[in-house]
C-alpha positions, 0 to 999 in steps of 0.5 A, a space after each residue: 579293509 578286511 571287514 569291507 571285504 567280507 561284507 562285500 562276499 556276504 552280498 555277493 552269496 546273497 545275491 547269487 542265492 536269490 538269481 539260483 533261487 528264481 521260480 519259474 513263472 506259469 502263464 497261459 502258455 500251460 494251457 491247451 488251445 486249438 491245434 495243441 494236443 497232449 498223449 496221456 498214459 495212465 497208471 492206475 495204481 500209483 501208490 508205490 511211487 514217491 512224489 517228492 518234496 515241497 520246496 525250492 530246487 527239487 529233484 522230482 524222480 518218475 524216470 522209471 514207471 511201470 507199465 501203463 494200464 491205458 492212454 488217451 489224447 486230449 486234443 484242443 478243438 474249435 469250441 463250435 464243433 463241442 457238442 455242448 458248444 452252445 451251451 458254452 459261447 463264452 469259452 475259448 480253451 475246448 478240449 476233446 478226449 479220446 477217453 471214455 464217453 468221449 468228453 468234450 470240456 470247455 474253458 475260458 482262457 486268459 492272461 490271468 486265469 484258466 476256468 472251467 465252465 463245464 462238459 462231459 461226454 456219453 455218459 452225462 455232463 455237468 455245468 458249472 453254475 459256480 465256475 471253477 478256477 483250475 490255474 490263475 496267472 502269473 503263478 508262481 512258487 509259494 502262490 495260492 488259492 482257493 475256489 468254490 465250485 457247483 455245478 449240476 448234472 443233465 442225470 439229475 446230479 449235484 456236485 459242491 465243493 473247493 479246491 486249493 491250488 498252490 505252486 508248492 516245489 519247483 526244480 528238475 523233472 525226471 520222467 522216462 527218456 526226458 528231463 525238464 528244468 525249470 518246473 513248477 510242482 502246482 498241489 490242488 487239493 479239493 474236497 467235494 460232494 457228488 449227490 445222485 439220487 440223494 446218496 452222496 459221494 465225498 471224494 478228497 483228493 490231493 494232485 502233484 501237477 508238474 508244470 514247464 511254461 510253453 509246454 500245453 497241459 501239465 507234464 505229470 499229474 500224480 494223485 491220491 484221492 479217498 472216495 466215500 460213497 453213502 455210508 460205505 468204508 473209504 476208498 483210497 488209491 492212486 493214480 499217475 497221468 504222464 503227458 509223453 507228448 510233452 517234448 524238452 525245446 532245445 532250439 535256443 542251443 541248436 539256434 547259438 550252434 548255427 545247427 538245424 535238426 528235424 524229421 520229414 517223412 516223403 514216399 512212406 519213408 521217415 528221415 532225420 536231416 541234421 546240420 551242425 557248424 561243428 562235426 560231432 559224433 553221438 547217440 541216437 535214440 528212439 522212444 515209444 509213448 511209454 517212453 520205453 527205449 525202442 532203438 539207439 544207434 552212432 549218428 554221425 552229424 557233419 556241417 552240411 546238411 546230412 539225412 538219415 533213414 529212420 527205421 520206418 518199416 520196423 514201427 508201428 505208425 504212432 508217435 515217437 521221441 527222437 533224442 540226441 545231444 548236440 555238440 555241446 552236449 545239450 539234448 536235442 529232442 523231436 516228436 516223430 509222428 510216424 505214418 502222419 
């Protein structure tokens, strides 16, 4: 009898370690489409910053960064409206950047793959003649692959190499103002060779891509690259990319409170409406892109549908987080796109 029972704990701890023990899974929902869009702030020196460990149940620790040196945005677009959208009719998944040259980037996305067929911007292009598998679904910890690529330049230039994709961590991600569970760490490493004008340019670089199913793009990527052109001594560095348009969900708690949280903006002014079946008392505050604290106040969340003003007039029009915690206890964030 009492050995009965020891067995019987022994498979309940097993199986309780398997249900704590589930990764995440990623689908196309990662990916940015039409209407999506992700605000990207750069850091371009992040060799001082630790990128934590491989493995289950992980704690990834980027809640304080320093200031960034740019940002831009990546917008999903209608591939038609791409400057290189004819080249590619096939692609479905165009991205539009802010950034320099202002690229246009083309993908083809399905339920089981996310690929990258080519696109650049002012300063040139690159087609994939070979394409290049950026993610395949379902992708999960402990998955892996490996693509070869080629592609070639309209500036007479030759780009070959691999890359190897493997979801290597998952847990909790930490990063200024927010935190996100459930997230798969996906490592790219890729090795490949840029040829303009016969002098070769071999870049090795290895990415920490941090992923939430449902969220566009990745949450943070984390890089280190070594960049060796012709017979030159290797370059080696860091750079960090924090996608602060990224917004913790929390409908599922506000849904089981019966509460309704969100911001409308009329006659140049901003207001927050919330509602609650229960009376509570908490912190609000307000965030920046950079995901520096700009303002906390006592908000009052009462049963009836309630407004308050938010600080309209002291902001600069932009985009802005908006957090707080419900009566459970449970963050509630909203992106406040100011003066839009």
């Amino acid at each position: 009898m009492k050995l009965k029972s020891i067995s019987l704990l022994a498979l309940l701890f097993i199986f309780t370690s398997k249900i704590q023990a589930q990764a995440p899974i990623l689908d196309s929902t990662v990916c940015i489409t039409t209407g999506d869009l992700a605000q990207i702030n750069v850091l371009n020196n992040a060799l001082s910053i630790a990128p934590g460990n491989a493995g289950p149940a992980q704690t990834y620790d980027y809640s304080v960064l320093p200031s960034f040196n740019s940002s831009y945005q990546i917008l999903g677009v209608d591939n038609l409206t791409s400057p290189f959208g004819t080249i590619y009719p096939t692609a479905n998944a165009t991205l539009s950047w802010s950034s320099f040259g202002t690229p246009n980037y083309h993908f083809l996305l399905s339920d089981t793959s996310y690929i990258y067929l080519g696109g650049g911007g002012s300063f040139g292009d690159y087609q994939y003649l070979d394409t290049y598998k950026q993610l395949k679904f379902p992708f999960t910890y402990n998955d892996a692959f490996t693509d070869t690529f080629i592609a070639v330049s309209n500036t007479g230039g030759y780009r070959a190499g691999s890359a190897s994709v493997s979801g290597d961590g998952y847990g909790t991600l930490l990063v200024p103002g927010q935190t996100f569970n459930d997230v798969l760490r996906v490592k790219r490493v890729s090795d490949y060779y840029d040829t303009l004008n016969n002098n070769p340019r071999h870049s090795v670089e290895t990415y920490y891509e941090y992923y939430k199913p449902g969220i566009p793009h990745y949450i943070l990527l984390h890089g280190f690259y070594t960049i060796t052109t012709g017979s030159s001594n290797p370059v080696s560095g860091s750079q960090l990319f924090f996608n602060s348009s990224a917004l913790v969900t929390a409908s599922k708690s506000n849904k089981s409170l019966g509460s309704s949280y969100f911001i409308s903006q009329a006659n140049e002014q901003s207001f927050l409406h919330t509602q609650s079946n229960v009376a509570f008392t908490t912190m609000l505050h307000i965030y920046n892109i950079q995901g520096q604290l700009i303002m906390q106040e006592p908000l009052t969340v009462s049963k009836e549908m309630s407004s308050k003003t938010l600080p309209t007039t002291a902001l600069a029009d932009g985009m802005y987080l908006v957090q707080f915690k419900n009566a459970a206890g449970n963050l509630v964030s909203l992106k406040w796109c100011k003066g839009e």
